[in-house]
SEFI-49278 format. One record per residue (C-alpha): x, z, y. Coordinates in steps of 0.25 Angstrom, whole numbers, padded with zeros to 4 digits, always signed. Example, Ala and Ser with C-alpha at 12.3 -4.5 7.8 and 13.67 -1.06 7.14 Angstrom:
% SEFI-49278
+0049+0031-0018;+0055+0029-0004;
% end
This chain:
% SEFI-49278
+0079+0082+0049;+0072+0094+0055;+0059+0098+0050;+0048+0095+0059;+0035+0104+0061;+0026+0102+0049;+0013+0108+0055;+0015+0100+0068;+0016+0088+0060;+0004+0091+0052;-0005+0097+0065;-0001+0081+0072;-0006+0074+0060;-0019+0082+0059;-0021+0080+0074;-0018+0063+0072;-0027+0062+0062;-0037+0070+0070;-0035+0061+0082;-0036+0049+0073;-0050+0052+0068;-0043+0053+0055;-0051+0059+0044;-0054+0076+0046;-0048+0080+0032;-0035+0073+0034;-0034+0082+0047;-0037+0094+0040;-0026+0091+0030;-0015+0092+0041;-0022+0104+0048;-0023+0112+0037;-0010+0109+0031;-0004+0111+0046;-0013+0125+0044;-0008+0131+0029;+0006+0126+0032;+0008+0132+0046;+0006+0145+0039;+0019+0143+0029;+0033+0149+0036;+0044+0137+0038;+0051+0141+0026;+0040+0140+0016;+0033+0126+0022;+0047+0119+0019;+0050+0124+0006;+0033+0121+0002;+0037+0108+0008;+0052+0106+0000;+0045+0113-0014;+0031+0103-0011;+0022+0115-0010;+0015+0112+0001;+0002+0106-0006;+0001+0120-0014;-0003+0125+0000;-0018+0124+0004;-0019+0114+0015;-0007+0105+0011;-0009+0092+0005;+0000+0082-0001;-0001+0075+0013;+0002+0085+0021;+0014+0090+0013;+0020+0078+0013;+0019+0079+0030;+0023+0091+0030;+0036+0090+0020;+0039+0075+0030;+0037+0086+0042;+0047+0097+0035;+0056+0085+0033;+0059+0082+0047;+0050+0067+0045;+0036+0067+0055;+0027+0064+0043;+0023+0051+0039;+0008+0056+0042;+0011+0060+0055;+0020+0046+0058;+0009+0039+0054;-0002+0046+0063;+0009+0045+0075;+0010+0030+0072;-0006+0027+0073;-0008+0038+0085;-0018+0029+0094;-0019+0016+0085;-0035+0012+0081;-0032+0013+0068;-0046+0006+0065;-0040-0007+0074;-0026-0007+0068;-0031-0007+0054;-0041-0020+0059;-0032-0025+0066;-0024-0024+0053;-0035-0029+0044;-0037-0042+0052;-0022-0044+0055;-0021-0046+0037;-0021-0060+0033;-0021-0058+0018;-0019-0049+0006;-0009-0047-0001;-0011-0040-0015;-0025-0044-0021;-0030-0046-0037;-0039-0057-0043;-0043-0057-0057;-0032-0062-0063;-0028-0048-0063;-0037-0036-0062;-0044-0042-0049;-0059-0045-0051;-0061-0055-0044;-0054-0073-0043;-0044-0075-0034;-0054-0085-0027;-0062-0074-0024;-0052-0066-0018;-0047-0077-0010;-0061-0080-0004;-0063-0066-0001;-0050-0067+0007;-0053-0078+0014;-0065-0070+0019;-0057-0059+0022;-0050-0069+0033;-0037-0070+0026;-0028-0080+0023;-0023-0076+0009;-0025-0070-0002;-0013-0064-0010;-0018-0064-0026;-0009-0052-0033;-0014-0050-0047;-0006-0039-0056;+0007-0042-0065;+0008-0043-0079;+0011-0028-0081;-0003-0022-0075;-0009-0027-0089;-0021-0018-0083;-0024-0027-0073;-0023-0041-0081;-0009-0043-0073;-0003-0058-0071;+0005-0063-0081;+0016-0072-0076;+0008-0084-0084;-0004-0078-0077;+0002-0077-0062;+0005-0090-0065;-0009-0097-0068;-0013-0086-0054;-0003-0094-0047;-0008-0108-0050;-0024-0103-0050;-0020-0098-0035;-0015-0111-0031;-0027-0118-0034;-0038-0107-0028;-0029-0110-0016;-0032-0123-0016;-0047-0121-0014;-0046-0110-0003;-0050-0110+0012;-0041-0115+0021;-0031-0104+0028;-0032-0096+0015;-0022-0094+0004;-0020-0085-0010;-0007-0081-0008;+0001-0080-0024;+0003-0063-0028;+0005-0054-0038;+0004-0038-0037;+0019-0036-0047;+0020-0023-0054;+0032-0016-0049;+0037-0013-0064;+0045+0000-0066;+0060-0004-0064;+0052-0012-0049;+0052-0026-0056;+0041-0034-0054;+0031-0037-0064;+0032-0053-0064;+0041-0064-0066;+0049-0067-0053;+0047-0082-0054;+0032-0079-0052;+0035-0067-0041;+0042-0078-0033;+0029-0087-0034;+0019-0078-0029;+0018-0076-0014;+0018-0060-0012;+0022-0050-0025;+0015-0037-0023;+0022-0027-0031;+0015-0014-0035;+0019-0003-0045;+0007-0001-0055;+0014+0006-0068;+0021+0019-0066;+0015+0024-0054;+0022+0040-0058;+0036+0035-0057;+0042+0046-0051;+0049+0042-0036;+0062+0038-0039;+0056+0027-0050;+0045+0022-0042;+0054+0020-0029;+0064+0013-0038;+0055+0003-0043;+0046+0001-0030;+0061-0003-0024;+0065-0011-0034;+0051-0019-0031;+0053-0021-0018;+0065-0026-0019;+0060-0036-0028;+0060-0051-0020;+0047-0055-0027;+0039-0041-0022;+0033-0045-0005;+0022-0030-0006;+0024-0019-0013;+0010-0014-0017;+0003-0002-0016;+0014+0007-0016;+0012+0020-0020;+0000+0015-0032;-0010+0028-0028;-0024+0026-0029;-0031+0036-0020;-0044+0034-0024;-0053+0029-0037;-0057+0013-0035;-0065+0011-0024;-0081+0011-0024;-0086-0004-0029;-0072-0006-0034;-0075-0009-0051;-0072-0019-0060;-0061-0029-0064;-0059-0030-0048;-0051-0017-0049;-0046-0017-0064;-0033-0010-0058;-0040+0000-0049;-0046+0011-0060;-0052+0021-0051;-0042+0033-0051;-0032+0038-0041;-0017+0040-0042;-0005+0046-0034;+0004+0038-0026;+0017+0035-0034;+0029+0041-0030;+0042+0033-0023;+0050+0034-0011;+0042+0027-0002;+0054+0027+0010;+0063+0019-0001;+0051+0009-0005;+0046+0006+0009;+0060+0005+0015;+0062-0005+0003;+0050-0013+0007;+0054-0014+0020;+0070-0019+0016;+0063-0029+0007;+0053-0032+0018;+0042-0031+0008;+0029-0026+0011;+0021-0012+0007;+0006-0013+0003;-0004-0008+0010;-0015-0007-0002;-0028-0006+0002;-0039-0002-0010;-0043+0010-0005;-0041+0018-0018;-0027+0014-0016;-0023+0015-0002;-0008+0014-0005;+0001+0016+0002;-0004+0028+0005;-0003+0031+0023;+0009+0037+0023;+0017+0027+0015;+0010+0017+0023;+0018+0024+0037;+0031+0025+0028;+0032+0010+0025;+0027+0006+0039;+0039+0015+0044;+0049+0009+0034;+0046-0004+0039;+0037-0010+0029;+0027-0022+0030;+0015-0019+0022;+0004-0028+0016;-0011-0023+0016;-0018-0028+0004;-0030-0025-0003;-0026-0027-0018;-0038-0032-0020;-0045-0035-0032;-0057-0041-0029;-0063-0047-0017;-0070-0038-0009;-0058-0028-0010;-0050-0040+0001;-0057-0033+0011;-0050-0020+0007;-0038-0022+0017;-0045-0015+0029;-0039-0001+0022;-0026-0005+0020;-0028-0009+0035;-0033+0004+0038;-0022+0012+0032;-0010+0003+0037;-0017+0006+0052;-0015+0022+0050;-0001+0018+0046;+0002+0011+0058;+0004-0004+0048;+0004-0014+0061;-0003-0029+0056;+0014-0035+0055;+0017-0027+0046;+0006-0031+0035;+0013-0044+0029;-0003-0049+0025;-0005-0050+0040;+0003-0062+0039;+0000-0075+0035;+0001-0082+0022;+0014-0089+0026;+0020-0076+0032;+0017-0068+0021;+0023-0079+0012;+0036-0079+0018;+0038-0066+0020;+0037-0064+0004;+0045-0077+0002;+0055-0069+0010;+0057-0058-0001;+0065-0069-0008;+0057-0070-0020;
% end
């Protein structure tokens, strides 16, 4: 595939972002990588970009590498296909529209794990929300650190759910979850007798977040391959930021304020997988996660993946945190039908009963 111009490319996004009010320092990132690199011959910015030099360079970040070694490669970036894809879109309307399209969540903690709060009060705090269900998903045994479910624990859970049900509003249900470990060999951590009870298995990896790529890709495939898994949750496990101001206590046991780098894996493989398996991606929305980051986002929307914007919420106030997900699905050009929480209980229940549990 023939190389295409890699200052073009990276002028274009600068100008997008401009034209998109986006904010001033992400433009000056393009502009002055498009500045230092345009000042290389041919010959030396392909081998910086074969060798992974170009971040030595002053100017040239890791983002801008990476657009710049996709440009190299004959592939429009992934930046600049986002941008191309949302040219003209009101992102702030699209991300409502998405916000109020959203009918439940599906990734949420109580305190029978490391939540802080009942699940009645999580349920009530959706049912101000306006949604019509609430998806429960405390840890798996392994997380010892977050007081995971036992399988004689999920159990009592499962029973306890049935009876708050019972005393709910009208037009208002708590869906049965769990959030599964994806173990190391991509196993799930919980019986498969209780996986095929529960109404939507989110599968995350929590251990082992340093496997190198060929690892992690193998166990994240193995995963979602697995019948019982319906989301695979937060992908890539970074945390970009420390927790959120007013975010303390036991509501957050599982959220220590520190930041971590996105694990490696072949993302073309796992989203491609997703798609076969029909499952869907998490769009995670704690803003000290925000993961996937963008630009996996527009890779699994261009492999064909359906996504679901949850909150993994571990207290109630933190329901309300789906406008971000929302925000960041609308600059990745996420349409509402392809979000599976934009359906109704009963559709979202038969698609994960389709997965052959």
């Amino acid at each position: 595939m023939a190389a295409r111009d890699a200052i073009a490319d990276l002028r274009r996004i600068a100008f997008l972002l401009e034209r998109a009010n986006e904010a001033t320092y992400r433009v000056r990132a393009f502009r002055s990588a498009a500045k230092t690199l345009a000042g290389l011959s041919a010959d030396e910015l392909a081998s910086r970009a074969r060798a992974g030099t170009l971040t030595e360079l002053s100017g040239v970040g890791e983002v801008t590498a990476r657009a710049v070694t996709e440009s190299l490669n004959g592939e429009e970036p992934v930046y600049l296909r986002r941008l191309e894809a949302t040219e003209g879109t009101d992102l702030d309307a699209a991300a409502t529209d998405l916000r109020t399209a959203l009918r439940g969540d599906c990734h949420t903690h109580s305190d029978w794990s490391d939540g802080g709060s009942p699940i009645e009060e999580m349920a009530l705090a959706s049912v101000e929300l306006g949604h019509e269900y609430l998806v429960v998903t405390d840890h798996s045994p392994r997380l010892t650190v977050a007081r995971g479910l036992t399988a004689a624990r999920l159990r009592r859970q499962l029973d306890h759910i049935a009876a708050v049900n019972d005393a709910l509003p009208d037009g208002f249900r708590i869906l049965t979850g769990i959030e599964v470990d994806i173990l190391a060999d991509g196993s799930l951590d919980q019986d498969d007798e209780l996986l095929a009870r529960l109404d939507v298995v989110v599968g995350s990896v929590h251990s082992g977040l340093r496997d190198d790529s060929a690892r992690m890709t193998r166990r994240m495939l193995t995963a979602v391959a697995n019948p019982h898994l319906d989301i695979l949750g937060h992908c890539t496990g970074r945390m970009v930021s420390a927790r959120p101001v007013g975010v303390t206590g036991p509501g957050d046991r599982g959220h220590r304020a520190r930041t971590r780098p996105p694990s490696d894996f072949d993302a073309d493989a796992v989203f491609a997988a997703c798609a076969e398996y029909d499952k869907a991606v998490e769009i995670n929305s704690r803003p000290e996660r925000q993961d996937p980051p963008k630009r996996l986002i527009r890779v699994a929307l261009e492999a064909g993946c359906r996504f679901a914007i949850n909150t993994d919420a571990h207290a109630p106030g933190q329901l309300d945190w789906q406008r971000f997900g929302c925000q960041r699905a609308a600059l990745c050009g996420v349409e509402p039908d392809r979000v599976v929480n934009t359906w109704s209980a009963d559709q979202l229940l038969d698609w994960t009963d389709g997965h052959t549990r």
